[in-house]
Phi, psi and omega in degrees: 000128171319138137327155142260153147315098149293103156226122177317150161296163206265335164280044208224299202242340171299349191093354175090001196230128175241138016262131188296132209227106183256117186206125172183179173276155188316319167201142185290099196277298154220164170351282195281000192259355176263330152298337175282318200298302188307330199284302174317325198269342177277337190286003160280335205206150301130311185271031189251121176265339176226157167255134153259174168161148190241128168252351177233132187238126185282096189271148163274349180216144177290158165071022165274155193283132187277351199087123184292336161092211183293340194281338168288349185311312190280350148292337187265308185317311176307316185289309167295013201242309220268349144271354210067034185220156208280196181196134172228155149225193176240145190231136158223080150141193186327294180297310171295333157303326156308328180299315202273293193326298184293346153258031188042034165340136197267321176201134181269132179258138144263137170277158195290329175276335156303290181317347200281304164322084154284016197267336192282311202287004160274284184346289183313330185290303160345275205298343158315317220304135163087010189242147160248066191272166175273140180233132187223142199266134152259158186296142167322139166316338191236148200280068206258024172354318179263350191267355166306268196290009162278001191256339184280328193289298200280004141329261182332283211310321174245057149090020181271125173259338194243121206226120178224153181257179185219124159225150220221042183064167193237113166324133147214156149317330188265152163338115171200142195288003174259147168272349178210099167299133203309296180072079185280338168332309201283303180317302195318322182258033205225297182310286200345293189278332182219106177290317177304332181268114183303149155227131178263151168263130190246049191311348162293309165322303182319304209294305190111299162257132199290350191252007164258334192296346184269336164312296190305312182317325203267359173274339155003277200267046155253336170268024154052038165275147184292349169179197162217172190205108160234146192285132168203135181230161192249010133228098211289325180298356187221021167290170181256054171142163213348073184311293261265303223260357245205136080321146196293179166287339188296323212263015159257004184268334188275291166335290179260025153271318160285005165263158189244083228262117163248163200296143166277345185207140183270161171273164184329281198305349196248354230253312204326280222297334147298344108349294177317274181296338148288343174312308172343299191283324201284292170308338206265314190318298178320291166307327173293340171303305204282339158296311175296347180305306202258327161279323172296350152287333175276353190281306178329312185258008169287359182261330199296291171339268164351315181295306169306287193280352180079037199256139194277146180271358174262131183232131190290325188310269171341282184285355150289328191277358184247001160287306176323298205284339227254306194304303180285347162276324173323281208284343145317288187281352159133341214261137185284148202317300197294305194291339193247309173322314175303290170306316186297301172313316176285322158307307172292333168295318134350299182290333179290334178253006117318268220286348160309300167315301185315294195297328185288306161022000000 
């Protein structure tokens, strides 16, 4: 069972304007170069509620650029003073919380290389207890759901109600056009169990590349997440870290004139007919549990049979053919190889383990 949450509304302390649009560059390189990009990026866009900028950069290899460090804190605050606009940076520990705190920061992020830590992520926590500053969490590098909301948890438990996840993709091995594949599951079941906690999305990450953030921003908001967080420089090709991931301000200005914001909730009178179709959905769901139900009954006395002949419970024969047949009705329906493949492996793992009890017996 979920804890509850004391969490403030995100629109309490975001400023009231959704979807909240968090934008700067990846790292604060200098004074004027941190002042420019904010200045350019709001007269391009209207629709920017905050500045980023990392002035301590969590590197994977020594002798990488690290970030300009404290000196840079009074850059970003300035820069956000000469818009009218709030300031975040990423802190991954005690002293940079102090630090942000003494330069008046406006709302502080864990970085994703922090989340991983709960011991970093107390500290950090620690040195909060009793300040009620907004804290936005990013997801761990590796796809990792409880070590997620446990970081979100040691937030609360000492007393931050205003609270957001930031997600920005996941580390993997496999081959993928992303640099952190969205894996939209885990945010999507993060809503689930605490509905209450916004979450943003951080399409420079995801993506990698400056030609994914807008696909990526708008599938965002098409699964009706709370905001977004993009890298902008104001020469993304000479930035001093993720050059790639990164866009000017005109061209985060094109970005967000071109997403497509959907409503989160229909009014009453608008409602039926999206009623209607999900009961659809709701029945259709019902049967397929009942269905699979009932093939795991049938997986059960196909374990029995096998127990009786002395039959291995896995037959290779048997499951390709019934992966051949799973594929050409998919592609009948419409439905894609990797989803049916997918689905299938999970079903048979299942059926394997039915028939296992029966066969351990």
């Amino acid at each position: 069972m979920n804890p509850p949450l004391d969490i403030a509304p995100f629109t309490s302390w975001s400023g009231g304007k959704l979807p909240l649009v968090i934008a700067g560059p990846c790292s604060a390189e200098t004074e004027d170069q941190v002042l420019q990009t904010v200045k350019r990026m709001v007269a391009a866009s209207d629709g920017i509620s905050m500045i980023r900028a990392g002035v301590w950069k969590p590197r994977t290899r020594p002798n990488s650029f690290e970030g300009v460090g404290a000196i840079g804190l009074p850059w970003v605050k300035a820069a956000g003073n000469a818009v009218g606009l709030p300031v975040t940076v990423e802190v991954a520990n005690s002293g940079h919380v102090e630090l942000a705190l003494k330069n008046e920061i406006d709302v502080l992020w864990i970085g994703a290389r922090t989340t991983v830590s709960p011991f970093i992520v107390q500290e950090i926590a620690e040195a909060l207890r009793g300040i009620d500053i907004p804290v936005m969490i990013k997801n761990p590098v590796n796809p990792d759901l409880q070590l997620w909301l446990g970081a979100i948890e040691r937030f609360t438990q000492i007393g931050i109600t205003k609270i957001a996840a930031i997600h920005r993709g996941f580390s993997t091995y496999e081959k993928s056009a992303y640099r952190n594949p969205p894996m939209w599951e885990i945010p999507i079941e993060l809503r689930r169990r605490y509905p209450q906690i916004p979450i943003i999305v951080d399409p420079s990450h995801m993506g990698g590349t400056r030609d994914l953030i807008y696909p990526l921003s708008q599938q965002a908001m098409d699964m009706g997440f709370d905001g977004l967080m993009i890298e902008t420089h104001i020469n993304p090709d000479k930035a001093w870290s993720d050059a790639k991931q990164q866009v000017t301000p005109e061209a985060l200005g094109a970005i967000l004139r071109d997403l497509v914001v959907r409503q989160p909730h229909l009014e009453h009178n608008e409602f039926h007919t999206l009623h209607e179709l999900r009961a659809k959905v709701d029945r259709i769901d019902d049967y397929i549990i009942e269905m699979l139900a009932e093939r795991m009954g049938i997986s059960e006395q196909i374990g029995q049979f096998k127990k009786d002949h002395d039959l291995a419970i896995h037959q290779s024969e048997r499951w390709a053919a019934i992966v051949k047949r799973a594929l050409a009705n998919g592609k009948t329906g419409g439905l894609t190889e990797d989803f049916i493949l997918k689905l299938f492996q999970q079903i048979h793992n299942e059926s394997i383990i039915h028939q296992g009890k029966v066969m351990g017996k």
